[in-house]
N, C-alpha and C positions, 0 to 999 in steps of 0.2 A: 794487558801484557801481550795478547796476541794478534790487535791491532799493530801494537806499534814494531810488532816483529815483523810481519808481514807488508809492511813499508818497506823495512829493511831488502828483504828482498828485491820487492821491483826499483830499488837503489841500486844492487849488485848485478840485478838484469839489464841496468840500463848501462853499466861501465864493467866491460869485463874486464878481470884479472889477467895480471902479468903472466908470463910461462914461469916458470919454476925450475932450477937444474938439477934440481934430484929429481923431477918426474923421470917416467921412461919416456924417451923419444916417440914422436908418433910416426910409424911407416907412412912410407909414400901413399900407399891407399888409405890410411885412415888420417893423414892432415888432409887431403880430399874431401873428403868425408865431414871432418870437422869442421873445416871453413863454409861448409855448406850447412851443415846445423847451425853455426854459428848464424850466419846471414839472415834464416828459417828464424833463430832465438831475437834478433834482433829485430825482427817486422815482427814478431810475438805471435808468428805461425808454429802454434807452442805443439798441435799432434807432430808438424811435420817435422820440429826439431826434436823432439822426442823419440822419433823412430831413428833419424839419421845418429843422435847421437846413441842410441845403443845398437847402431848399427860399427860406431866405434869402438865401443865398449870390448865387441868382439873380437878385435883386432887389439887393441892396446888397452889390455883394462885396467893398466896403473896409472893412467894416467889420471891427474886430479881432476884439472878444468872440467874433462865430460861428465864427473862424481858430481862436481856443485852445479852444474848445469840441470845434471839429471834431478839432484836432490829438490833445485827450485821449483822446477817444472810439477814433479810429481807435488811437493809442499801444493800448487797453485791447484792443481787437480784435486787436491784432498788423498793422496795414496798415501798413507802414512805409513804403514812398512815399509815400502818403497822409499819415500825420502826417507827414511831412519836407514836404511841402508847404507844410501849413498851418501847420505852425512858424514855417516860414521867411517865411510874407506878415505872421502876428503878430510878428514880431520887426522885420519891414519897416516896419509898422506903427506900432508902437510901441516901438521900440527903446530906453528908458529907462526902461519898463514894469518895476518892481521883478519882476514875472512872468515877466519876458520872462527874468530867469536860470532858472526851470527849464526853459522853452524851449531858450534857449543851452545848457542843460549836456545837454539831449537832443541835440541836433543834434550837438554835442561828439560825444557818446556815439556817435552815426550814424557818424560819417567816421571814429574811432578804428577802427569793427570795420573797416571797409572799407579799413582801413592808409592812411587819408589824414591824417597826422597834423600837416603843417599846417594843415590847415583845422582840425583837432579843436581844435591849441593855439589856435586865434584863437578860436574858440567857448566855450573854457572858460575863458580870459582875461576875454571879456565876461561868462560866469557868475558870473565871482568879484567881478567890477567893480559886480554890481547884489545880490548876497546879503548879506544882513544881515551882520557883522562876529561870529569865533565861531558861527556857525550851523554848521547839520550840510548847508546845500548850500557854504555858503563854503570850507569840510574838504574834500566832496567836489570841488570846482571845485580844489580846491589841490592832492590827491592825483592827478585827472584829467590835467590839466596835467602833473605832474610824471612818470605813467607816460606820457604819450606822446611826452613827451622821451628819456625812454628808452627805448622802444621805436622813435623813428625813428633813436638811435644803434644799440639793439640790430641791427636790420636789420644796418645798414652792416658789424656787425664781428661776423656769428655766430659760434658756437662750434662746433668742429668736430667733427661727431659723424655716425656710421653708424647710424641703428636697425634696429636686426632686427627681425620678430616671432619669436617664439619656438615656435613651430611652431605645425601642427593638432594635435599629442598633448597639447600643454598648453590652447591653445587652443581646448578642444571644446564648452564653452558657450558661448552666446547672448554671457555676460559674465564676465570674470574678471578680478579686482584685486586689492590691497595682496600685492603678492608678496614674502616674506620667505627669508632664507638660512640657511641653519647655516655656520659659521667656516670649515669645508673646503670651501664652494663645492659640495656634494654631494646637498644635500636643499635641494628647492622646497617650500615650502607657500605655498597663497594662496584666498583668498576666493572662490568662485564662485557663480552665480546660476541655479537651476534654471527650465526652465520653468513649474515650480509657483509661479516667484517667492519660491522659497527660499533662502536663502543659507547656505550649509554649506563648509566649510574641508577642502581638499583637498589629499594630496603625492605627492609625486613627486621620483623619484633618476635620478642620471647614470646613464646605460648607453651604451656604444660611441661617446662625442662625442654622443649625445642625451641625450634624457627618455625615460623610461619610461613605459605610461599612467596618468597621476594617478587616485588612489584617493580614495574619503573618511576622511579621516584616522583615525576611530574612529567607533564606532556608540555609546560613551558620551560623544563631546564632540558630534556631531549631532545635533541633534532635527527634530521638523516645525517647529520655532521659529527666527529668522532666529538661525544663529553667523558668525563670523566677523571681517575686521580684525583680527590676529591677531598677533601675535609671539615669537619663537622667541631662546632662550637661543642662545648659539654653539657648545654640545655638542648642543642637539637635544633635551633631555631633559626643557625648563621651556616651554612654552605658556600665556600669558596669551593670552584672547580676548575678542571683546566677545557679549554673546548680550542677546537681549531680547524678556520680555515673559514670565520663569520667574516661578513660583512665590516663590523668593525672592529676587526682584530687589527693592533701593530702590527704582529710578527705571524709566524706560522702557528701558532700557540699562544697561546694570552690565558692569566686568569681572571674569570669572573665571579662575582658573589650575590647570593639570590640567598632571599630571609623569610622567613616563615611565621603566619599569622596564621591559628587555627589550622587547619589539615592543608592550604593551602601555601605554597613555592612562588615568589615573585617569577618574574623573568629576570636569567641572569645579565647584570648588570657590569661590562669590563670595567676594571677596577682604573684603566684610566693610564697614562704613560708617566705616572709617578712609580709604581709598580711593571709593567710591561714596556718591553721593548720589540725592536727590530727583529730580535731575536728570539731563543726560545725560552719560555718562561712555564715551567709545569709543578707539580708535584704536591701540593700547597703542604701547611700543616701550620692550623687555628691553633692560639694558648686557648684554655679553657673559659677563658673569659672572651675569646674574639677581640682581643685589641691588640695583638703581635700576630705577625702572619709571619713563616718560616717556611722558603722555596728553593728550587734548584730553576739554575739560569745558566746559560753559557751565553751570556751579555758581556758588553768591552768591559773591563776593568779586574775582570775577575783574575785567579790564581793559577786555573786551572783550565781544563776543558770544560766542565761544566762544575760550578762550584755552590753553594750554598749561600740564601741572603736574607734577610729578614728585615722585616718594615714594622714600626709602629702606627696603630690607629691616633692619630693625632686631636682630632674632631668628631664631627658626624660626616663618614663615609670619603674623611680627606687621611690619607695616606704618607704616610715622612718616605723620604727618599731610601729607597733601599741599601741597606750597607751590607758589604762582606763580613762573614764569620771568621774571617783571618785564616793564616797560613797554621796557627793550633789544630782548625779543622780541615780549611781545604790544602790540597796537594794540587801538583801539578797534572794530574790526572783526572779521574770525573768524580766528583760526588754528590749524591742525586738521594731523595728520598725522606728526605726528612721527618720524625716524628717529635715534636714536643710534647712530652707526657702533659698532664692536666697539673701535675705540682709545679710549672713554670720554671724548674732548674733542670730536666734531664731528660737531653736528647740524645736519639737515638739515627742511624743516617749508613744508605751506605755507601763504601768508597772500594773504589780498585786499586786507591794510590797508595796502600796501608799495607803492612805483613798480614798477609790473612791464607786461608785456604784454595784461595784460585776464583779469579776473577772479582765479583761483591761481593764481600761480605758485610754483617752489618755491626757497627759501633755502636759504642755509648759515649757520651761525655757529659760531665755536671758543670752546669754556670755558679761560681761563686763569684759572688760580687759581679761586677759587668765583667768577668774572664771564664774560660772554657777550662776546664780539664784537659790534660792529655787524653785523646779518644782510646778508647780497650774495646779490642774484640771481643762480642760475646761467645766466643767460644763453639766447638765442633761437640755433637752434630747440630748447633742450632746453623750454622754457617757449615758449607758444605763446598764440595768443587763446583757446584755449580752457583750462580748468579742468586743471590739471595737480596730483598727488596722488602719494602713495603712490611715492614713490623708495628703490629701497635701492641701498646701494654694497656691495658685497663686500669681504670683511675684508681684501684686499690692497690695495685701494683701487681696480681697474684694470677692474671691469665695474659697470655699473650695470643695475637693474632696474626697468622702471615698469610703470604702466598707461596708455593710450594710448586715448584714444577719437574723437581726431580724423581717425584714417585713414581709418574705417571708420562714417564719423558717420550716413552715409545707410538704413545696415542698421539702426542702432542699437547698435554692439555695444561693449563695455569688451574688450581685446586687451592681451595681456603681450608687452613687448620687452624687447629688451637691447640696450646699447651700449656701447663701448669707450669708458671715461671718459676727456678729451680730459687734455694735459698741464696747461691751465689750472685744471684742478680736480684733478685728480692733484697737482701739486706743490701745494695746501691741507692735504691729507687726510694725515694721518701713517698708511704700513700699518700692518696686526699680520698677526703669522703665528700659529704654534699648534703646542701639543706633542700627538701626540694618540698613543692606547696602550689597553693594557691590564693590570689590575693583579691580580696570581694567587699565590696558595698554588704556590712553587718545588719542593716536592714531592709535592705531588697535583698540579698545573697546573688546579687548581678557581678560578675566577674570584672575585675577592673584592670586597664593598661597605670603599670605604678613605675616609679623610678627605683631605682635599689641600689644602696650601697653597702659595700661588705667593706669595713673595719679592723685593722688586727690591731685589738688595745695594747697588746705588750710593746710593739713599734709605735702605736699611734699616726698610723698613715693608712687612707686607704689604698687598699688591694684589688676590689672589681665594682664596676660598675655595669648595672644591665638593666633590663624591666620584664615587667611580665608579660605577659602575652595578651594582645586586648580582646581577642574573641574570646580565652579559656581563661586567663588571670593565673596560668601556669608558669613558674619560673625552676629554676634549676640553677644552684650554687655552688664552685667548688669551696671546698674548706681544705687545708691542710694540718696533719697533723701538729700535735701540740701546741696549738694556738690560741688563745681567746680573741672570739670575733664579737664585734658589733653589727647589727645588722639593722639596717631604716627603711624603710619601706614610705615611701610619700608620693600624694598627688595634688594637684591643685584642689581646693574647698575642702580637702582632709585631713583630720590630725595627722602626725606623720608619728608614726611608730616605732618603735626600735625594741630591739630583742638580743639575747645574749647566749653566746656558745661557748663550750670552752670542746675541744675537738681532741681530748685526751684520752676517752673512753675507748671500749672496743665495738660502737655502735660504726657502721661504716656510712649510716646517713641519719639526718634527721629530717622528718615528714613537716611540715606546718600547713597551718592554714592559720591566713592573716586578713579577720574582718578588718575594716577599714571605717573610723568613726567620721559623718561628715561633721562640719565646723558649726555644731550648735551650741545655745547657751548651756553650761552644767555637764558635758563632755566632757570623761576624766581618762588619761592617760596615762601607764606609769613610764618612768627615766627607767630603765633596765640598765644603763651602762654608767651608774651615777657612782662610786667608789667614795666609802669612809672605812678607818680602821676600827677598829672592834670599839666601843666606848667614845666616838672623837667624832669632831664634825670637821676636821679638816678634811678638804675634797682635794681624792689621789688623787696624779696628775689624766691618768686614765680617765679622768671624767668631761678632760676636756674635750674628745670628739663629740660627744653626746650635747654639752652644753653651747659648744659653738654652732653646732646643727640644730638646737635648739634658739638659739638668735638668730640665725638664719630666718626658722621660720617664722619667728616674731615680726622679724624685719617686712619678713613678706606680707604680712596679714597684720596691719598695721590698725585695722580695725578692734582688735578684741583685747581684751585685758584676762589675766589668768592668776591663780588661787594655785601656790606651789607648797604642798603639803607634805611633811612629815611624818614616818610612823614606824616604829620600833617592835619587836616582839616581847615577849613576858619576863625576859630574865631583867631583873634587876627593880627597884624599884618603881613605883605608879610615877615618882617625883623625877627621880633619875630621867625616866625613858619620856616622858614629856617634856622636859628640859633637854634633852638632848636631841628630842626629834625637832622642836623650834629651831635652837640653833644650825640645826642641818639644813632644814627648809632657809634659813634666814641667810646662809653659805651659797646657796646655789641662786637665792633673788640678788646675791652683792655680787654674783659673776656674773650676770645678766646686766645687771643697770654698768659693773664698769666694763662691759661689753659697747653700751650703748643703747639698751632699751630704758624706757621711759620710768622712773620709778612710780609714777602715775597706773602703769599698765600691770603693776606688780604686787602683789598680796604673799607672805609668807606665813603658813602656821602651821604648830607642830601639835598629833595626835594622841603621839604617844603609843601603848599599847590599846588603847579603844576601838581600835575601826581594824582587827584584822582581818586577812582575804584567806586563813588557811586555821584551822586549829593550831596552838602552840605546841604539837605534840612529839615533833624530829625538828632533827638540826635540819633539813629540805624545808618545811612550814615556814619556820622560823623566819627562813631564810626570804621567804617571797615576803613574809610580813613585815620586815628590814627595807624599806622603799620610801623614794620619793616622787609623789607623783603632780600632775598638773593639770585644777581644770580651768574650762575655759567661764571666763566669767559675763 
């Protein structure tokens, strides 16, 4: 807003104003006078015009021109009483003066910071009333206006929220910003500013209900060069950041991403000029799964001054063409900062082009289907008059993290807080929770690099793809509420595994560890995600991800033949539940062979209740004893 006011001005510096015939006449000594400030104003010898024109003042002080003269000058100086004076006699003045709106939209702009927001709306009414029609003060008078409508509601009905700082162990420079989470709530990293006036990316882990002292994150993602603005996958393992001014940078800013193997940070890697341009390119923000990257650019094509873009992971480490988030989200003004929560619908960003409390504030919007929500301000005081950025929410939805430099404006300093996100934005935000483990060799207990894929049976389409980690065999899942997942865990020479969630409870994670069977004779596996109705061997349609991933690995392992076995729990007949577990086993080999596996390679037989893995003693037992499983023959 006060960019583009202050344009305005050196537009009006450079073309003065007509005379006026209701001003007073200037005496002989003070047109003197004036044409020599004038001259002074026009070489932008701004003390010297400053003094001549209130040396006319003295002599002719109705007059306007030396009022917006003076007014400019001081604006340029930073005297704000001062220009508010003389605004306000040239608007007195000449109050139909087509001029006199960037006056008005000054004076506006005075009483907004001051939270006088009636005055401001009467000030920026009159800015819109005298600015050319489609002009960029007309825009700004109309945007004006409209945030300090909102803002004198906002007053009346804040949101209700407690900010913390987040201590002195996080907060131990001068400055620290864009703080980013991993999915368990467990690791900090965020942007900090050295007294070198360096900026380097630093983390830090839970210990005892604190932080631990933050570290810098690796001596190959820090240089003497600014890194940082940075964003973190929700296992911890994928870091995009922003760094500028390498060697192989496009522009003056480029982002790069560095991946994590055991305690160990690649070096980061620019992501290439499918992503980066000429221009500038920062901010990042990973989906939870690292295959949408969501950044702010002021690259050709955009909306705005700086706008908002987001790229899909296409492949391994190949990148789709960045597209805009449309004119729903960007304006013609900046917006910069993006957070994609971990549920993959609802971003958070902020903009200056939007009614809000002065200058950034930050949004929200929800993606339904491939469209954006109209963006909502999250409301005062979480957005304040000053520049607000850099929000994350935590994958459960219930903490939020920012940067804050209002408390503490006097010292100078950017401060990380946290606050408990109120119910009003809580009930927007859909949680996720998260399966998180380990994935190992079941008879060495050697940690294994595995491929994983996350399944939501109600759609039937996969959701993320990722692996474990090959030094630790640690991985980290998001789940989203109400869902049922499948989940596979495979590596080459091993059965491939699969396991089932349903993410309705009020557990906010689930723990695992997944031994891993290698590919021997008499290795038994069960189907987890294999679906019949109560009494029926027809196979829900829900069984087809399991079973087509199941041909798959047939396909692959063309070597082995396998014993796909039936087995029921105690209700109902010896006769019944044996005949009904045949037929099930014998449902899942006739989706296989009309898949295309070999019926040569395929054995069905049903147990019945004889072979269970649980006492029959709860509908839970029961349940695990209700299975079909497969060995290898």
């Amino acid at each position: 807003m006060y960019r583009f006011l202050l344009s305005l001005l050196f537009l009006v510096w450079l073309h003065p104003s007509p005379g006026y015939a209701q001003d007073a006449p200037l005496s002989r000594r003070g047109r003197e006078t004036f044409e020599k400030a004038q001259k002074a104003w026009q070489a932008r010898q701004l003390n010297e015009a400053m003094v001549l024109f209130e040396k006319v003042e003295e002599t002719d002080p109705n007059n306007a021109e030396l009022h917006l003269r003076l007014a400019q000058i001081y604006e340029l100086q930073k005297k704000t009483e001062l220009t508010r004076k003389h605004f306000l006699r040239f608007v007195t003045l000449r109050p139909s003066d087509p001029q006199s709106s960037t006056a008005y939209q000054w004076l506006g702009s005075n009483f907004f910071q001051a939270e006088k927001y009636d005055s401001s709306i009467v000030y920026f009414e009159k800015a819109l009333a005298l600015a050319p029609a489609k002009s960029g003060l007309a825009r700004l008078a109309q945007k004006s206006t409209a945030s300090a409508r909102f803002a004198q509601n906002a007053l009346k009905h804040p949101v209700k929220v407690h900010k913390q700082s987040m201590g002195d162990t996080v907060n131990f420079l001068n400055s620290q910003f864009f703080p980013v989470m991993t999915a368990d709530d467990e690791t900090l990293i965020f942007t900090g500013l050295t007294e070198n006036r360096d900026e380097n990316i630093y983390i830090t882990h839970r210990i005892n209900g604190g932080w631990d002292v933050p570290e810098q994150i690796s001596k190959s993602i820090n240089t003497t060069n600014n890194e940082g603005t940075c964003s973190i996958s929700a296992d911890g393992r994928t870091l995009v950041l922003t760094a500028c001014n390498r060697p192989d940078s496009y522009g003056g800013c480029d982002l790069y991403i560095s991946k994590k193997q055991g305690n160990d940070w690649s070096a980061p890697q620019n992501l290439g000029e499918s992503i980066n341009s000429r221009n500038w390119e920062s901010q990042p923000s990973l989906s939870a799964d690292g295959r949408v990257l969501y950044f702010a650019s002021d690259r050709r094509g955009g909306l705005g001054k700086s706008d908002l873009w987001y790229s899909v992971l296409k492949g391994k480490d190949l990148w789709s063409e960045p597209k805009n988030l449309g004119p729903g989200i960007n304006t013609p003004d900046d917006e910069n900062a993006p957070f994609i929560h971990a549920n993959g619908r609802t971003l958070f960003y902020a903009s200056n082009g939007l009614p809000g409390m002065g200058g950034f504030d930050i949004f929200l919007a929800q993606k339904v289907d491939t469209t954006w929500s109209a963006p909502t301000n999250i409301g005062y005081p979480i957005n304040t008059l000053a520049d607000q950025v850099a929000l994350f929410i935590s994958a459960n939805g219930k903490k939020a993290y920012y940067t804050d430099d209002s408390s503490d404006k006097s010292k100078g300093r950017s401060l990380l807080y946290t606050f408990d996100l109120p119910d009003t934005l809580q009930n927007l935000i859909t949680p996720t929770r998260y399966a998180k483990g380990k994935v190992f060799d079941k008879k060495t207990q050697k940690p294994l690099a595995s491929s994983i894929e996350l399944y939501d049976l109600k759609k039937q389409e996969k959701v993320a793809e990722f692996s474990s980690d090959a030094q630790t065999g640690h991985f980290l899942a998001v789940l989203n509420k109400g869902s049922e997942y499948a989940f596979y865990v495979s590596k080459s020479g091993y059965l491939f595994k699969s396991l089932t969630f349903s993410v309705a409870d009020s557990a906010s994670s689930v723990n695992l560890d997944v031994p891993m069977e290698a590919i021997e004779k008499d290795r038994i596996e069960v189907l987890n995600n294999i679906f019949f109705n109560t009494g029926a061997f027809t196979l829900d349609d829900k069984s087809k991800v399991e079973l087509d991933l199941m041909v798959d690995f047939l396909k692959n392992n063309k070597q082995i033949g396998i014993e796909i076995s039936g087995h029921t729990d105690d209700v109902g007949t010896d006769q019944v539940n044996l005949e009904l577990s045949k037929k099930r086993a014998q449902s899942v080999m006739n989706y296989l062979q009309q898949s295309g596996i070999e019926a040569t390679r395929l054995t069905a037989k049903g147990y019945g209740e004889t072979r269970p893995v649980a006492k029959n003693d709860s509908e839970e037992n029961r349940q695990k004893n209700r299975r079909i499983e497969w060995r290898v023959l």
